[in-house]
VOTOR-64597 format. One record per residue (C-alpha): residue in three letters; x, y, z. Coordinates in steps of 0.5 Angstrom, whole numbers, padded with zeros to 4 digits. Example, Ala and Ser with C-alpha at 12.3 -4.5 7.8 and 13.67 -1.06 7.14 Angstrom:
VOTOR-64597
 type     X     Y     Z
  Ala  0025 -0009  0016
  Ser  0027 -0002  0014
***
This chain:
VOTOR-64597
 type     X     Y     Z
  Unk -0020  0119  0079
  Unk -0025  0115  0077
  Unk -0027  0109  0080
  Unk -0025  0104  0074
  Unk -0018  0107  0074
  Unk -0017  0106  0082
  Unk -0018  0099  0081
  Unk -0011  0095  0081
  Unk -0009  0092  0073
  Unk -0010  0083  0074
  Unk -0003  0081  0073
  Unk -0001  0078  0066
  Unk  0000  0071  0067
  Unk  0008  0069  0067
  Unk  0008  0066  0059
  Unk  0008  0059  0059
  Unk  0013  0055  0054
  Unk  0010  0049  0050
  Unk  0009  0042  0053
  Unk  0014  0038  0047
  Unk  0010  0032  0046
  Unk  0015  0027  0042
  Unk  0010  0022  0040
  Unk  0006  0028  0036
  Unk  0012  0032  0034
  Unk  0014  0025  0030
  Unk  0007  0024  0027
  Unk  0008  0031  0025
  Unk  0014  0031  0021
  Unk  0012  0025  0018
  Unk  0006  0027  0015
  Unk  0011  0033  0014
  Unk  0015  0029  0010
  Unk  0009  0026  0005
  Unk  0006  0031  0004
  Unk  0013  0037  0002
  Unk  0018  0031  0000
  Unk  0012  0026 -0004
  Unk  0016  0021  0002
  Unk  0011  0014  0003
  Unk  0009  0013  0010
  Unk  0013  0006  0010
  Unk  0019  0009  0008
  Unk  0019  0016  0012
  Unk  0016  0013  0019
  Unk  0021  0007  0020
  Unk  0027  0010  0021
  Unk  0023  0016  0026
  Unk  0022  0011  0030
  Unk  0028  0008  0031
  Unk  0032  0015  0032
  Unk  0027  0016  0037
  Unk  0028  0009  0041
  Unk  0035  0012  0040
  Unk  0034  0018  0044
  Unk  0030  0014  0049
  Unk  0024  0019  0047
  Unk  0020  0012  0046
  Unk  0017  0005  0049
  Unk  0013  0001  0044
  Unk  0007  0004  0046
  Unk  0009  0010  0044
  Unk  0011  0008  0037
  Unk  0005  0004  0037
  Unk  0001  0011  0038
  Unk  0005  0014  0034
  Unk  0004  0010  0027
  Unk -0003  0010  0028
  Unk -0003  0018  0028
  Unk  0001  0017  0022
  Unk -0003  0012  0019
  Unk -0010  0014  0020
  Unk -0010  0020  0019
  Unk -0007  0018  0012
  Unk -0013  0014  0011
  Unk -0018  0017  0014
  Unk -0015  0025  0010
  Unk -0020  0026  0005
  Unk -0026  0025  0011
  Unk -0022  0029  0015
  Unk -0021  0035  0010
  Unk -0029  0035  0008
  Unk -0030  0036  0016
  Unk -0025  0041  0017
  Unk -0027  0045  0011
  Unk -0034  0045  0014
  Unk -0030  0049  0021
  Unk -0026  0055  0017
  Unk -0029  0061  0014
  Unk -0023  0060  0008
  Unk -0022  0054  0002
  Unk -0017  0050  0005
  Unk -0013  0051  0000
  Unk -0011  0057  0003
  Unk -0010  0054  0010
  Unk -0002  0053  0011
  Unk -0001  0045  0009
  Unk  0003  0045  0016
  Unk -0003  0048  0020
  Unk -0008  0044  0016
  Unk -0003  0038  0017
  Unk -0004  0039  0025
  Unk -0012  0040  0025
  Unk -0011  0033  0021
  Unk -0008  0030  0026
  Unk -0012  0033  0032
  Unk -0019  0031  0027
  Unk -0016  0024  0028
  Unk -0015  0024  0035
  Unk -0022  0027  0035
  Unk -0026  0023  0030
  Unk -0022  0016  0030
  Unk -0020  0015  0037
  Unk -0021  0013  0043
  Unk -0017  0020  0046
  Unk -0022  0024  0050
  Unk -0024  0030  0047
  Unk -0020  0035  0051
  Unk -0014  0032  0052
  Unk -0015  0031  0044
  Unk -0015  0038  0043
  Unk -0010  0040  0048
  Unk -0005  0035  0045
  Unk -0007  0039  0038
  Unk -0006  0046  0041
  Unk  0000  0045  0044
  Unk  0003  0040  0038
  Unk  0001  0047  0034
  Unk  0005  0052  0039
  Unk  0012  0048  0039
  Unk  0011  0048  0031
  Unk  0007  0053  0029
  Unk  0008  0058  0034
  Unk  0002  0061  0039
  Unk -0001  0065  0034
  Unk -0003  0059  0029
  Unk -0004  0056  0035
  Unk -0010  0059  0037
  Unk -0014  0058  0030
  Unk -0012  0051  0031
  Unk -0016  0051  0038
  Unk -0022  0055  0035
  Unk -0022  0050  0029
  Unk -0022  0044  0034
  Unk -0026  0046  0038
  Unk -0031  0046  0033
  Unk -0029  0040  0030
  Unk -0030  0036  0037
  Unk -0038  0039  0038
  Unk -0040  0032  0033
  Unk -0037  0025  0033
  Unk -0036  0022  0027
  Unk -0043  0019  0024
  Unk -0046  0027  0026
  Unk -0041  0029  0021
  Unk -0041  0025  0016
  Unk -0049  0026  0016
  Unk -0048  0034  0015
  Unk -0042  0033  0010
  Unk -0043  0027  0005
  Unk -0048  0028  0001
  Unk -0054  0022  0001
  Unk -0052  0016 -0003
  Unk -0058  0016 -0006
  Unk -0057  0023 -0009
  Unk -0049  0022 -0011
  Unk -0048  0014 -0009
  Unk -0040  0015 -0012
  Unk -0039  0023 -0008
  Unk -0042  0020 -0002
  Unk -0037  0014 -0001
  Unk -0031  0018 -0004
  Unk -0033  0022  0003
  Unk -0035  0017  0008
  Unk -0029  0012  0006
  Unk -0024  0018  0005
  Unk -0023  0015 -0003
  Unk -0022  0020 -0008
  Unk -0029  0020 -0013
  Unk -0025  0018 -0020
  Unk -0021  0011 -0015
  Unk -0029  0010 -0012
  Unk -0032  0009 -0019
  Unk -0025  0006 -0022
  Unk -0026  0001 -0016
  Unk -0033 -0001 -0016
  Unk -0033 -0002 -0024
  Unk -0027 -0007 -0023
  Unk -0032 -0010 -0017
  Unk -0038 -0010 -0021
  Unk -0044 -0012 -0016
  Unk -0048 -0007 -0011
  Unk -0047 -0002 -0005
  Unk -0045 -0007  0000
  Unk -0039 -0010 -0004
  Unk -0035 -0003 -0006
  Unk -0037 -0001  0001
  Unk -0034 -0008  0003
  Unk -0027 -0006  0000
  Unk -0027  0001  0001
  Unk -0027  0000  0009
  Unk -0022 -0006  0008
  Unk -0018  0000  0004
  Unk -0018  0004  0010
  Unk -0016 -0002  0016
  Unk -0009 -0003  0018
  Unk -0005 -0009  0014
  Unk -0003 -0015  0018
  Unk  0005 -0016  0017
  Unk  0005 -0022  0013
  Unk  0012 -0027  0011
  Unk  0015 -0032  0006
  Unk  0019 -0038  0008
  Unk  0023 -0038  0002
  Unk  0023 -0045  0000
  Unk  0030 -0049  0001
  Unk  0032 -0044  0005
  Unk  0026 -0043  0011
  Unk  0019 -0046  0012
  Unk  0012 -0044  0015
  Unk  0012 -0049  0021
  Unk  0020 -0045  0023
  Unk  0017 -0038  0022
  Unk  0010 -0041  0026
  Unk  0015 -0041  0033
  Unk  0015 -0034  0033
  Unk  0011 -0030  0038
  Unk  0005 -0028  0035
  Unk  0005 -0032  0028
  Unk  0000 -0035  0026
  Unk -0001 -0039  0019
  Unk -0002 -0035  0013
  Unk -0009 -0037  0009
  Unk -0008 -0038  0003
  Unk  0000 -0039  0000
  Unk  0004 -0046  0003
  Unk  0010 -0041  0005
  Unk  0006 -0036  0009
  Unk  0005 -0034  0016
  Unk  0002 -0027  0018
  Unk  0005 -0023  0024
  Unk -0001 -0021  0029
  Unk -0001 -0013  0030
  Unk  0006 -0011  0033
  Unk  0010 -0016  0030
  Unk  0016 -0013  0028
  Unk  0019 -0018  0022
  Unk  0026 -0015  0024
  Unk  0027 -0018  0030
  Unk  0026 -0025  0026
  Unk  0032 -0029  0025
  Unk  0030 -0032  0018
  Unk  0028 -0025  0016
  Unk  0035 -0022  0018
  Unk  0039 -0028  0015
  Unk  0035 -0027  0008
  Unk  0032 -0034  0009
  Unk  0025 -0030  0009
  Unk  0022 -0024  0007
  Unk  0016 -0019  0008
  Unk  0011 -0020  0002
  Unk  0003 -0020  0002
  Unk  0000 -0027  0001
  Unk -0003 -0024 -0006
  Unk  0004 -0023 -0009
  Unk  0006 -0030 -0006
  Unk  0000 -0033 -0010
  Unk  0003 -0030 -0016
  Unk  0008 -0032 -0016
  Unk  0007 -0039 -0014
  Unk  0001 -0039 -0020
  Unk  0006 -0037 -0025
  Unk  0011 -0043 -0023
  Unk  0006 -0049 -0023
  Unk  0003 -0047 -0029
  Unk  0004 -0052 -0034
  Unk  0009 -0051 -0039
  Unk  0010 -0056 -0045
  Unk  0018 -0059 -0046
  Unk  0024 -0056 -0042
  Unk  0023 -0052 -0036
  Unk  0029 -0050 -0034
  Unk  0030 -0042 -0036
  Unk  0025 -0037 -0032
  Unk  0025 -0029 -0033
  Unk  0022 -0024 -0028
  Unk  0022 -0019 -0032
  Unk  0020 -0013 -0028
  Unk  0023 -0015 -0022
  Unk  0024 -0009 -0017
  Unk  0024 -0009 -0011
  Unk  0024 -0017 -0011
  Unk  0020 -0020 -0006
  Unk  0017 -0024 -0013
  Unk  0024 -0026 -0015
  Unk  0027 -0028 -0010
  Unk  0020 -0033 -0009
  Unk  0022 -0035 -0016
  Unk  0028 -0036 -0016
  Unk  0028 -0041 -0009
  Unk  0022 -0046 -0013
  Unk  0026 -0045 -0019
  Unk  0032 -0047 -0015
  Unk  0028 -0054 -0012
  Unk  0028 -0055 -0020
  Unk  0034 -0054 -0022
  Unk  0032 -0048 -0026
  Unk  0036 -0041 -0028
  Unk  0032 -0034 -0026
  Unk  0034 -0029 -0029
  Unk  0031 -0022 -0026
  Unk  0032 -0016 -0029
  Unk  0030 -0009 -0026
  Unk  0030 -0003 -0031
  Unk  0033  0002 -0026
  Unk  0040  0000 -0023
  Unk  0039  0001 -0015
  Unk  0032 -0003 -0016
  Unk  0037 -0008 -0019
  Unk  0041 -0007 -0012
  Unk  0035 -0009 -0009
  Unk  0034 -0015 -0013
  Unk  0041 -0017 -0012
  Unk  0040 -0016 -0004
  Unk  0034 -0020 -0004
  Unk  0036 -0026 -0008
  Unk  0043 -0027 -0006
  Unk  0044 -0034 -0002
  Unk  0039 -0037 -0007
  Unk  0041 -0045 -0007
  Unk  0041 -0044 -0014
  Unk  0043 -0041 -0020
  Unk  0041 -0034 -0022
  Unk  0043 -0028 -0024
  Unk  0040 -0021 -0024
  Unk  0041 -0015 -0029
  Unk  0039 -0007 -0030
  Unk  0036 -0007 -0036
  Unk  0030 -0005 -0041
  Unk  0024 -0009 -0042
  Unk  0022 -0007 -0047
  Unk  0029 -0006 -0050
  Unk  0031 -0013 -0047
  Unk  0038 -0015 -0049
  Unk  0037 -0024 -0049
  Unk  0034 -0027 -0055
  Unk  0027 -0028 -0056
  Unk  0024 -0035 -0054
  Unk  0029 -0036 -0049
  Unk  0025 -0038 -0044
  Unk  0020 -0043 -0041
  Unk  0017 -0038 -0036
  Unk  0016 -0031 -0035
  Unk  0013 -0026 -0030
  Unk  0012 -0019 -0031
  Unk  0009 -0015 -0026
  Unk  0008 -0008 -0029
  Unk  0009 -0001 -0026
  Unk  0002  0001 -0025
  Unk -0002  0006 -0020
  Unk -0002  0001 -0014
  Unk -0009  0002 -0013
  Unk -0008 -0005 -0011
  Unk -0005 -0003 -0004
  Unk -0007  0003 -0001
  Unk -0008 -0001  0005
  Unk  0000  0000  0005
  Unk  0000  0007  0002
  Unk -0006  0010  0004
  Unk -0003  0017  0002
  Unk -0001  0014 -0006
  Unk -0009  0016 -0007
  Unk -0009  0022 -0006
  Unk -0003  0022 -0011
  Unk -0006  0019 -0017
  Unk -0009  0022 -0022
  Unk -0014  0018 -0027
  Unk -0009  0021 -0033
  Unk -0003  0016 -0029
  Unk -0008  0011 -0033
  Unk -0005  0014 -0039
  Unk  0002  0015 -0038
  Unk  0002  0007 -0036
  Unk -0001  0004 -0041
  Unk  0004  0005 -0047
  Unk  0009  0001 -0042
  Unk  0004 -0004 -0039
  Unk  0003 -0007 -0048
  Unk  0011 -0006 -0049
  Unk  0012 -0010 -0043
  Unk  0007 -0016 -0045
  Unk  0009 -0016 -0052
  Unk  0016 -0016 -0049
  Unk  0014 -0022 -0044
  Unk  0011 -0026 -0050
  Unk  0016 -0024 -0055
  Unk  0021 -0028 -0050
  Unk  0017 -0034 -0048
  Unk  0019 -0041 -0053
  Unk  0013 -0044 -0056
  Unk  0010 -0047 -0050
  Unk  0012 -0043 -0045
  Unk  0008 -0039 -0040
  Unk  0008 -0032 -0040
  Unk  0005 -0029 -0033
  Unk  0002 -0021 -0034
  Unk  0001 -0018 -0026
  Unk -0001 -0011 -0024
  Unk -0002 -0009 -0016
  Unk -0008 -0005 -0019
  Unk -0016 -0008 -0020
  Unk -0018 -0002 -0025
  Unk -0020 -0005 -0031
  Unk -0015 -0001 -0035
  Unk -0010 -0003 -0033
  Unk -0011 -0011 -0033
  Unk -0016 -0014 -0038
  Unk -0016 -0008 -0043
  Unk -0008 -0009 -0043
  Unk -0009 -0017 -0045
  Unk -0014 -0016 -0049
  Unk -0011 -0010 -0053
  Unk -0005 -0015 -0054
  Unk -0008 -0021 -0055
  Unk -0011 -0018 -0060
  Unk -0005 -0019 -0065
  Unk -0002 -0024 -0062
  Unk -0006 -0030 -0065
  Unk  0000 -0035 -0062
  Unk -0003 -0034 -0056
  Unk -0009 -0037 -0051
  Unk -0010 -0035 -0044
  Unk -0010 -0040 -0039
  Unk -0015 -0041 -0033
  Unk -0010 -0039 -0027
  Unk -0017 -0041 -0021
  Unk -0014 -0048 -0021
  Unk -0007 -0046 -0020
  Unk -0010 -0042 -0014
  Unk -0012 -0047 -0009
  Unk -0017 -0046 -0005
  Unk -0017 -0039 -0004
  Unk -0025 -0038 -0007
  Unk -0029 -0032 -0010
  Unk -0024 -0032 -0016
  Unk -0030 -0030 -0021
  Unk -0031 -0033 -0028
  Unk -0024 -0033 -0030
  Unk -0019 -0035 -0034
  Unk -0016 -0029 -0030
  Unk -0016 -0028 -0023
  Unk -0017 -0021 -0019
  Unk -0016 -0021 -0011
  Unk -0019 -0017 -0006
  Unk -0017 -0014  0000
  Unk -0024 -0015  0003
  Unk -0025 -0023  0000
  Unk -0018 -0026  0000
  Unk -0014 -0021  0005
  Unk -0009 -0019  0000
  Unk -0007 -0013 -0004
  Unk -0011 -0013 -0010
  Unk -0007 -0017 -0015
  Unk -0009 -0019 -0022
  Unk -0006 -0025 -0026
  Unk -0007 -0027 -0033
  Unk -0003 -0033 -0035
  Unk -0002 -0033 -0042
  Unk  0002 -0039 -0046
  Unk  0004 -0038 -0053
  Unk  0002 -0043 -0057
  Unk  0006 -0041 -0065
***
């Protein structure tokens, strides 16, 4: 008998069950959610984290934890695939979208936070086994650990090509847009380096919660007792929410007598309702008005003045929604489920009208970071016949006189100048109006007449305005 075969066999090690890591199992299944189901984070990741309070599987700092996992990993996904595509031998669209959705997870812990390294990776492994199983779990481990041998900066250098080579392909990596949003973007902008990577990085930060007082109902100064409220910049009605501020837990929110909306959809809406009109100034139309954060808004100042809005909503359970959001309004209004470009009430019946189209929602990818890894530039395309049917609808409906609002929570150039010179074109009873004034305050609006907000220069979404009135 040899030596060799005379030495005692080491035991194998007794098989030890995964840690479940409740926190990282949720941010899993939510990633899970947007990616199989086409789910928005902001829609899938609240009633996770209720369910997850319900258990007693959280506390605050858990649920806090578990959003930025979430969150930043959807921001940060095209930086983060370009990394891991450099640690795997195959293309990443041959890895399993569940693997590739724990390495993104565990490349944000790495590159994105303050988790050290080794509690990054084991964290990740052990996320991999409970959902992946021990086999997947080891290519997550030896990927990882690849990842972890540069911080971010080191791999942005070996990854992102030199911006003075492919300027557009450098930022779409470093800034985790995809190239066609970064060009669309920085065409809109206009200007040099520095302003696009302004507002690519405030694309890529976390929105604050901001509230309106709706007017008649609540103000600013009651909203301003609550903890961490502080004024809003710009919006008379407005106050923002430091970071952990849970708009639910506000008694005029839960009442209806306040609601969640960006600062810039408040200055559109209250732009549109100063705008001189001449004559009566009595009927207001909202005529895309889901899910009804402007309508409501409207509705309340038109309310002060003894006007009428009618709200339409072309799709029945977004009406709902517009229903829910106007209801306790002081004044008069009514909302409908109808078609704007096939609208049922008269042509020239209204002094005021908004409408804020269906668009790409480039505007608000600090709200839905996972909307630009959806979007394609042929969506431009299809928007385009609605977003004309729309205005021309809108200036149809005006009286002579009247003032028509044409919106779009989307700065690219196709979906706002072009659509208002492509219809104004033929429509010679019309002239714009200079919607700066009607925005007081709030600076770097441009040569107008029309206005376009930005992230990183108003902290707002990137909401357009042109202000039309029909004159003939």
């Amino acid at each position: 008998m040899s030596e060799q075969s005379r030495r005692p066999r080491k035991p194998a090690k007794p098989y030890r069950r995964p840690q479940k890591d409740p926190v990282r199992i949720l941010a899993f299944e939510a990633l899970r959610a947007v990616d199989e189901r086409d789910a928005y984070a902001n829609l899938v990741l609240p009633p996770l984290l209720r369910k997850a309070r319900e258990k007693g599987d959280f506390d605050g700092r858990d649920a806090a934890l578990a959003t930025e996992l979430v969150y930043g990993t959807l921001r940060r996904q095209g930086t983060y695939d370009a990394v891991i595509a450099a640690c795997v031998d195959r293309p990443l669209r041959e890895v399993d979208p569940p693997v590739l959705d724990v390495l993104s997870l565990g490349a944000h812990q790495l590159l994105g936070t303050r988790i050290p390294t080794h509690a990054a990776v084991s964290a990740s492994v052990e996320l991999a086994r409970v959902v992946l199983g021990d086999g997947r779990a080891k290519f997550v481990n030896a990927v990882l650990r690849k990842v972890a041998q540069n911080d971010l900066d080191g791999w942005l250098e070996k990854v992102a090509p030199p911006y003075d080579e492919d300027p557009e392909d450098h930022l779409a990596v470093v800034h985790s847009h995809p190239r066609w949003v970064v060009s669309a973007l920085w065409d809109s902008l206009g200007g040099g380096r520095a302003g696009i990577e302004d507002l690519l990085e405030a694309d890529n930060e976390r929105p604050e919660v901001t509230l309106v007082a709706r007017p008649g109902r609540a103000t600013a100064e009651e909203l301003l007792r609550e903890e961490a409220a502080v004024p809003g910049r710009w919006s008379p009605y407005a106050v923002r929410l430091a970071e952990g501020g849970e708009p639910g837990a506000v008694e005029a929110v839960r009442e209806g007598r306040a609601g969640v909306q960006d600062e810039g959809s408040q200055l559109v809406a209250l732009a549109l309702a100063n705008a001189p009109v001449e004559g009566s100034d009595t009927k207001w139309l909202d005529g895309c008005a889901g899910p009804g954060g402007k309508a409501a808004l409207l509705a309340a100042l038109a309310a002060e003045r003894g006007a009428t809005l009618l709200a339409s909503e072309k799709q029945p359970h977004r009406a709902g929604l517009v229903a829910k959001a106007l209801a306790g309004n002081l004044g008069p209004y009514q909302v409908i489920a109808a078609d704007g470009t096939r609208p049922p009430w008269r042509p020239g019946t209204f002094d005021r009208v908004l409408m804020d189209v269906p668009c790409t929602g480039l505007g608000a990818l600090r709200r839905r970071p996972e909307a630009r890894w959806r979007r394609r530039p042929e969506d431009l395309e299809n928007f385009a016949p609605l977003q004309r049917a729309l205005l021309r609808t809108a200036l149809d409906s005006v009286r002579v006189g009247g003032i028509v609002g044409y919106a779009t929570c989307s700065p690219h150039l196709a979906e706002t100048r072009a659509v208002v010179a492509d219809v104004l074109k033929q429509r010679r009873e019309t002239e714009l109006v200079d919607a700066r004034p009607l925005l007081p305050g709030v600076p770097m609006l441009g040569d107008g007449p029309d206005v376009q907000l930005w992230p990183h220069l108003h902290g707002t979404d990137a909401m357009y305005l042109a202000l039309i009135r029909r004159t003939g």
